[in-house]
C-alpha positions as CSV (number, residue, x, y, z in Angstrom):
1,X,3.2,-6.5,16.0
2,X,-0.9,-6.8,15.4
3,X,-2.2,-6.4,12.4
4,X,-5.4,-4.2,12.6
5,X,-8.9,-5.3,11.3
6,X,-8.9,-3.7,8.1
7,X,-5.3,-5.3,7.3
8,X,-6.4,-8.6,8.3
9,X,-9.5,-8.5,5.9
10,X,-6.6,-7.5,3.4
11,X,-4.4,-10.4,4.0
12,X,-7.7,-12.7,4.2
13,X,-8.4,-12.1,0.7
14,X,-5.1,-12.7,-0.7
15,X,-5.7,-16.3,1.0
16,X,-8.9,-17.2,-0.7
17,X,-7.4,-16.5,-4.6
18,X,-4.4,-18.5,-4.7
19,X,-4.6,-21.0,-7.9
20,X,-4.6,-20.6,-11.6
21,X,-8.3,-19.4,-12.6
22,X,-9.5,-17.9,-15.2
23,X,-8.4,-16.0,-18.1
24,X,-10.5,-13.0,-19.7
25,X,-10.1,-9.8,-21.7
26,X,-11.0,-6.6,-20.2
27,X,-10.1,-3.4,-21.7
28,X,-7.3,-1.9,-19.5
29,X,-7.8,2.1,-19.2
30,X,-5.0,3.5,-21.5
31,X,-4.5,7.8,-20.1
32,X,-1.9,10.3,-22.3
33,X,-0.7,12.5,-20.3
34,X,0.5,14.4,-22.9
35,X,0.3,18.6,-22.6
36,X,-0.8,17.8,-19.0
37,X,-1.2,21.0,-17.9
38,X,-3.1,21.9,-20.9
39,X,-5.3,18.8,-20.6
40,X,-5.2,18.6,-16.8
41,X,-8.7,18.6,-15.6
42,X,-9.4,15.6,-18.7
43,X,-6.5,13.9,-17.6
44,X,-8.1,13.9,-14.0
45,X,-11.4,13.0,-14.6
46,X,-9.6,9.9,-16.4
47,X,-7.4,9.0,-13.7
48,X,-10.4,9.3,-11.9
49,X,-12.5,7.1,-13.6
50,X,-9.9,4.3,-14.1
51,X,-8.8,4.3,-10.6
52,X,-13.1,4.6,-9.2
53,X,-13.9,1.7,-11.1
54,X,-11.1,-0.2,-12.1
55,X,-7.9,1.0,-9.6
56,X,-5.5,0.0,-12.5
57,X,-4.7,2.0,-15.7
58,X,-1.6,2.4,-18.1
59,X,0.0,5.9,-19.1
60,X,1.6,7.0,-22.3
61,X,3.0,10.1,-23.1
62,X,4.0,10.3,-19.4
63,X,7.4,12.0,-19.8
64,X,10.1,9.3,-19.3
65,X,12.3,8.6,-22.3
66,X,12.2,4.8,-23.4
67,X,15.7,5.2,-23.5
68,X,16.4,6.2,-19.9
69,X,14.1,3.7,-19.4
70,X,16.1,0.5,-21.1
71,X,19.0,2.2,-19.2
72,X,17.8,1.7,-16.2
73,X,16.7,-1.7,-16.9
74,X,20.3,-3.1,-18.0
75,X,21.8,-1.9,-15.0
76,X,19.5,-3.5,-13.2
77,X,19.9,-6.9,-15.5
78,X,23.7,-6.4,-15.1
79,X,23.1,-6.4,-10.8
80,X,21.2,-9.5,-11.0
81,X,24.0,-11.0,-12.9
82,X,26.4,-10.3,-10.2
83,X,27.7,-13.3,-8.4
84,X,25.7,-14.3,-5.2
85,X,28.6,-13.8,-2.8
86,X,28.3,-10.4,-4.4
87,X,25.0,-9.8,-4.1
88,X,25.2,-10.2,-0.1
89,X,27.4,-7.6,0.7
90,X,23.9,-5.8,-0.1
91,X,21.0,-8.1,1.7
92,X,17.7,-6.4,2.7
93,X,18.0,-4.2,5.7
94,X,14.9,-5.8,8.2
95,X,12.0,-3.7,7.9
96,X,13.3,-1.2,6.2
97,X,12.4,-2.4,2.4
98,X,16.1,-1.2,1.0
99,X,18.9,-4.0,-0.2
100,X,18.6,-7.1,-2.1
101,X,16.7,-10.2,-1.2
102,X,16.7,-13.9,-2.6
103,X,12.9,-15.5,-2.7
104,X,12.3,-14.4,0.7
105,X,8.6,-12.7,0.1
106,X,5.7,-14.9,1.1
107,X,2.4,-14.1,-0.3
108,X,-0.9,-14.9,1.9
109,X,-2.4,-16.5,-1.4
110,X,-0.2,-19.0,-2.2
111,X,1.9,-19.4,1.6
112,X,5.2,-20.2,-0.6
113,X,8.1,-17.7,-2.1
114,X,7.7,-15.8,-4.8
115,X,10.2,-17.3,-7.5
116,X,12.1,-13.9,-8.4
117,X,14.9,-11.5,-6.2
118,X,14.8,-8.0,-6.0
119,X,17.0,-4.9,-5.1
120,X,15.3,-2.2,-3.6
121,X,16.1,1.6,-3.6
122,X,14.5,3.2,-0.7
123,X,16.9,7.0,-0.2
124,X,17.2,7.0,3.4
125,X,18.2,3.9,4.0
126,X,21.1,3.5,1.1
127,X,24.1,3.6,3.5
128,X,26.2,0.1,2.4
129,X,24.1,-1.0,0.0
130,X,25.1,0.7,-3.4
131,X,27.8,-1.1,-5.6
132,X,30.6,0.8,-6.1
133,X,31.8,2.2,-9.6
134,X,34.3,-1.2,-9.9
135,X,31.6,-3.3,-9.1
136,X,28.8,-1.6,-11.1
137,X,29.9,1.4,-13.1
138,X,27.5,3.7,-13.2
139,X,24.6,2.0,-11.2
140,X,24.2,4.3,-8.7
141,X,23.7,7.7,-10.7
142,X,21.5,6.0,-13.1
143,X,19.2,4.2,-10.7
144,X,19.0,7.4,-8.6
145,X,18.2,9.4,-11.7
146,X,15.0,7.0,-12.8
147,X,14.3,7.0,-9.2
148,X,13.5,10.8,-9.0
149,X,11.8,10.7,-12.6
150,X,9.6,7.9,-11.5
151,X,8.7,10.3,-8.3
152,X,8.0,13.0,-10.5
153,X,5.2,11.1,-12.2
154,X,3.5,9.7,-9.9
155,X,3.3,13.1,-7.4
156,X,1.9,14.7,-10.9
157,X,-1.0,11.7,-10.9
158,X,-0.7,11.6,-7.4
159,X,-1.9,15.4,-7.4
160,X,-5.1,14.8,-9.5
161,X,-5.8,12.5,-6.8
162,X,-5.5,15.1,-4.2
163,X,-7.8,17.6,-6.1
164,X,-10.6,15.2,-6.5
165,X,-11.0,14.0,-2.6
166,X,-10.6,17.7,-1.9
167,X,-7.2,18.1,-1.0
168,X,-4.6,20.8,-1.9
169,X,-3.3,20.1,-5.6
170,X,0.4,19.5,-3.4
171,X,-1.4,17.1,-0.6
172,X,0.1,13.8,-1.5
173,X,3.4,16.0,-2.9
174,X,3.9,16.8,1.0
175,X,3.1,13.6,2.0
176,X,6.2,11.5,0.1
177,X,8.4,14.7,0.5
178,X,11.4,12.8,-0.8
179,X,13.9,15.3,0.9
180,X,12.7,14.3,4.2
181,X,14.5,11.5,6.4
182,X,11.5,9.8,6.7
183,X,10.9,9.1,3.3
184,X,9.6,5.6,2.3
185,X,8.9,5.4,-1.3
186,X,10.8,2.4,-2.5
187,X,12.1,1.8,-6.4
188,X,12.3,-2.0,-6.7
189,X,14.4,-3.7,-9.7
190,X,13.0,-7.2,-10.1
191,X,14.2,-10.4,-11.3
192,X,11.8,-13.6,-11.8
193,X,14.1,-16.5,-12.2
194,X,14.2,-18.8,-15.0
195,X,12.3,-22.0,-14.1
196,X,13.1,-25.6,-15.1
197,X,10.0,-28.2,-16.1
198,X,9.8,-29.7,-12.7
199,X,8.9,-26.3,-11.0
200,X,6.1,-25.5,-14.0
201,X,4.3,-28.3,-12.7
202,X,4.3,-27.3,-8.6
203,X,0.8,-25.8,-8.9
204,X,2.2,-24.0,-5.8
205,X,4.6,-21.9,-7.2
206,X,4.0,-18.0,-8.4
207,X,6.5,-15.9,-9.7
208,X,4.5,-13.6,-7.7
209,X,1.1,-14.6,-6.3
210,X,-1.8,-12.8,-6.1
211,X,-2.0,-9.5,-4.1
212,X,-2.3,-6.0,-3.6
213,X,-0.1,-3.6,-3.3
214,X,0.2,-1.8,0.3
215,X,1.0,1.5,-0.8
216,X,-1.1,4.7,-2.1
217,X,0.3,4.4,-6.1
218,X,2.2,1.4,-8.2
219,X,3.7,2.0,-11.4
220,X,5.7,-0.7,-13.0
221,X,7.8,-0.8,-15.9
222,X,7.8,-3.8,-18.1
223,X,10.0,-5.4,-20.8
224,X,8.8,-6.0,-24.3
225,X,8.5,-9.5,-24.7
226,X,8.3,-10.4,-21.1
227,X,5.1,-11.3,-20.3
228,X,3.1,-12.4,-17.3
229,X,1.5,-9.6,-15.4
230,X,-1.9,-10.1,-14.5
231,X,-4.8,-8.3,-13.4
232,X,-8.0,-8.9,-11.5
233,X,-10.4,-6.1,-10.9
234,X,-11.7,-6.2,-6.9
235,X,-15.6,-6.4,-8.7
236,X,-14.7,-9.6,-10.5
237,X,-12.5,-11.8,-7.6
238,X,-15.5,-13.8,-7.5
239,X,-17.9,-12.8,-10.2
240,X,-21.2,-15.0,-10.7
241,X,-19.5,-17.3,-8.0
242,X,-16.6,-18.5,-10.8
243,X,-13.7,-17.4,-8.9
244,X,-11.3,-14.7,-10.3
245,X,-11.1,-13.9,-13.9
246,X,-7.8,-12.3,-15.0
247,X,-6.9,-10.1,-17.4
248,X,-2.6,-10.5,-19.5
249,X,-1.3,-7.0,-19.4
250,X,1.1,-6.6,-22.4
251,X,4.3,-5.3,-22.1
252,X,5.6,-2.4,-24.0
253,X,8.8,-0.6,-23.5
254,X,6.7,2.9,-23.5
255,X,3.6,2.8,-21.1
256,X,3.8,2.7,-17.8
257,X,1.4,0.1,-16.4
258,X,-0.6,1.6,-12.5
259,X,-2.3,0.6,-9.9
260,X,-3.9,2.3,-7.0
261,X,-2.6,0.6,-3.4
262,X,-4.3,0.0,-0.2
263,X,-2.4,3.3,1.4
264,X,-4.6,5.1,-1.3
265,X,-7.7,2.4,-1.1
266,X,-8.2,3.4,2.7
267,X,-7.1,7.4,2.4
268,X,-9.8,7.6,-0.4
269,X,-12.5,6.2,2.2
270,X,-12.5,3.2,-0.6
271,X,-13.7,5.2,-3.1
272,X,-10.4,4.5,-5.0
273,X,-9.9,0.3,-5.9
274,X,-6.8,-1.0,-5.1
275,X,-6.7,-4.2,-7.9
276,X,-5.4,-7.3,-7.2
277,X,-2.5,-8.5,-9.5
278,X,0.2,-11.5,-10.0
279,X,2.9,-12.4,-12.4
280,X,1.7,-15.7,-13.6
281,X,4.3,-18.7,-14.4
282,X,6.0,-19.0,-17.7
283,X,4.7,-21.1,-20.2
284,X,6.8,-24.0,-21.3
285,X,8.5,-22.2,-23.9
286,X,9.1,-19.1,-22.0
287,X,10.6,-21.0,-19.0
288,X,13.9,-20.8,-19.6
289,X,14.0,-17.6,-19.4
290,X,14.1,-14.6,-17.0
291,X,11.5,-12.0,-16.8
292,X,12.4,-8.4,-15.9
293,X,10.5,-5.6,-14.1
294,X,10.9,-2.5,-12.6
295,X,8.0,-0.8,-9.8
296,X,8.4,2.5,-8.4
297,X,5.7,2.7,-5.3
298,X,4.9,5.6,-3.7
299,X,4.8,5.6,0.1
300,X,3.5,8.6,2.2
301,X,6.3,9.3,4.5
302,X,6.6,7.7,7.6
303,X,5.5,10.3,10.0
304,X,2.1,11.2,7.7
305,X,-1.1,10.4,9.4
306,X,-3.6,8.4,7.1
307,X,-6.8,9.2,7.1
308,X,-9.7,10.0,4.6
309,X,-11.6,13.2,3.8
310,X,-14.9,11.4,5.9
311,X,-13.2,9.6,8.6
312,X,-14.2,6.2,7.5
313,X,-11.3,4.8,9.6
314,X,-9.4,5.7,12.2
315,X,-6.1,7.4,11.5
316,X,-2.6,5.2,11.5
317,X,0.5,6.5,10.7
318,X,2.0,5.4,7.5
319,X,4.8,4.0,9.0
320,X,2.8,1.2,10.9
321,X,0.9,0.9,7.6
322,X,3.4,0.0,6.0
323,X,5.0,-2.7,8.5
324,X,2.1,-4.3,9.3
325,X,2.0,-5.3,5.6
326,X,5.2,-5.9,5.4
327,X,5.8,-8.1,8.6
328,X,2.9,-10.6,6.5
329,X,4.5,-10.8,3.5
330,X,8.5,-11.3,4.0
331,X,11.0,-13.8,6.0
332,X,8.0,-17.0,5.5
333,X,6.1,-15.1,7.8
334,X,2.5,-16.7,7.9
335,X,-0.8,-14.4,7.9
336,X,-2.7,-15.6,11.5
């Protein structure tokens, strides 16, 4: 497959910020979305703001009980905890980002694996790979449930989105229509992996390196406690020539922590940021221990035609978005 010019400048600056660098606070846009229709065109011009000049935000307020939350995160602590030989009878189906894979995702900045697994929940493409109620009571109907709710939210900020670049309020709705078979948005559990001394000290090794997302929206769910998302605005990669400065994000069981994708980045004409994140390694005392997280990523269907209110560039469909992406960052597959 060949990666097109603008997805090769994309993978080009994932290589050149690999390493530790700097630490810095930077206040992180916090949104309440509560009485949203009330509040919706405040809401917007927040969303708006955060995603203009920063492309990353947290919500609170945003509709998705804490409990059904934690719920969703023990099942997805209990799959992990499934034996390997287990866990295979579910391994990623190629290309189409739904299974379970084992350190397999590569990143561009750091050319080594990403020291976590993941199962991912993308509908179409569920056939074989859900544990059944004597392996995993109950996994399925919960993870499908959170799946939906997690859809819900981000078509609503999806839809403030759509109003602002002059698109019906339903634009981006249509576009991740999650009855259709085409439908790509992906729910993706996430285990980092405890780490022992020896690996701390492989200045190599991520538990995920630095990147952007590929998609239009990324919300992820964090643990209290578990620690180690980081953020780094695309203004300050290389401020005053210093290299990237990033910002902790702290986890709390009730916000929901976003970022705006490269889908988004290029359908906005780049007036919307996608921001550059990692999940840093553990610290000495935290490295015994796993870190859980849970990203819901919004995906415009396959079939939907990308392409930005002024034509800035030329359309693709989000299908061979999406794969070109993907095809440079799983299976040890190296960026040219």
């Amino acid at each position: 497959m060949t990666l097109s010019t603008n997805t090769l400048q994309e993978l080009e600056l994932e290589r050149t910020i690999g390493g530790l660098g700097r630490e810095t606070d930077r206040e992180i846009p916090l949104i309440d979305l509560s009485n949203f229709d009330a509040r919706r065109d405040e809401i917007s011009a927040q969303l708006w703001q955060a995603a203009s000049e920063v492309g990353f935000f947290q919500l609170i307020n945003h509709g998705i009980e804490t409990t059904d939350i934690q719920q969703a995160f023990a099942l997805s602590e209990a799959f992990f905890a499934l034996p390997e030989q287990t866990k295979t009878r579910y391994l990623l189906k190629k290309g189409q980002n739904a299974g379970w894979e084992f350190k397999s995702q590569v990143r561009p900045s750091t050319q080594t694996a990403d020291q976590k697994e993941s199962f991912q929940i993308t509908l179409p493409c569920m056939e074989g790979l859900w544990p059944d109620q004597v392996t995993l009571a109950e996994f399925q109907r919960v993870v499908l449930d959170f799946e939906y709710q997690a859809w819900l939210l981000g078509m609503k900020v999806l839809s403030c989105f759509a109003e602002k670049l002059d698109f019906p309020s339903d634009f981006f709705t249509q576009a991740h229509d999650r009855a259709a078979e085409d439908y790509q948005s992906t729910l993706r559990l996430l285990h980092y992996l405890p780490l022992s001394s020896d690996a701390l000290k492989d200045a190599s090794l991520w538990r995920a390196g630095a990147h952007t997302d590929f998609d239009c929206l990324t919300m992820v769910f964090q643990r209290e406690g578990q620690g180690g998302l980081q953020v780094c605005p695309g203004q300050d990669v290389n401020k005053d020539g210093h290299g990237p400065a990033w910002t902790s994000v702290i986890p709390r069981d009730d916000i929901i922590t976003c970022n705006i994708g490269d889908m988004l980045m290029r359908w906005s004409d780049d007036t919307l940021k996608s921001t550059l994140h990692r999940v840093r390694m553990p610290t000495p005392e935290e490295a015994g221990q796993p870190r859980y997280s849970m990203a819901f990523f919004c995906q415009a269907n396959k079939g939907v035609t990308i392409q930005g209110p002024n034509g800035k560039y030329p359309p693709i469909t989000a299908h061979d978005y999406l794969q070109q992406r993907i095809a440079a960052n799983f299976n040890a597959q190296k960026a040219p």
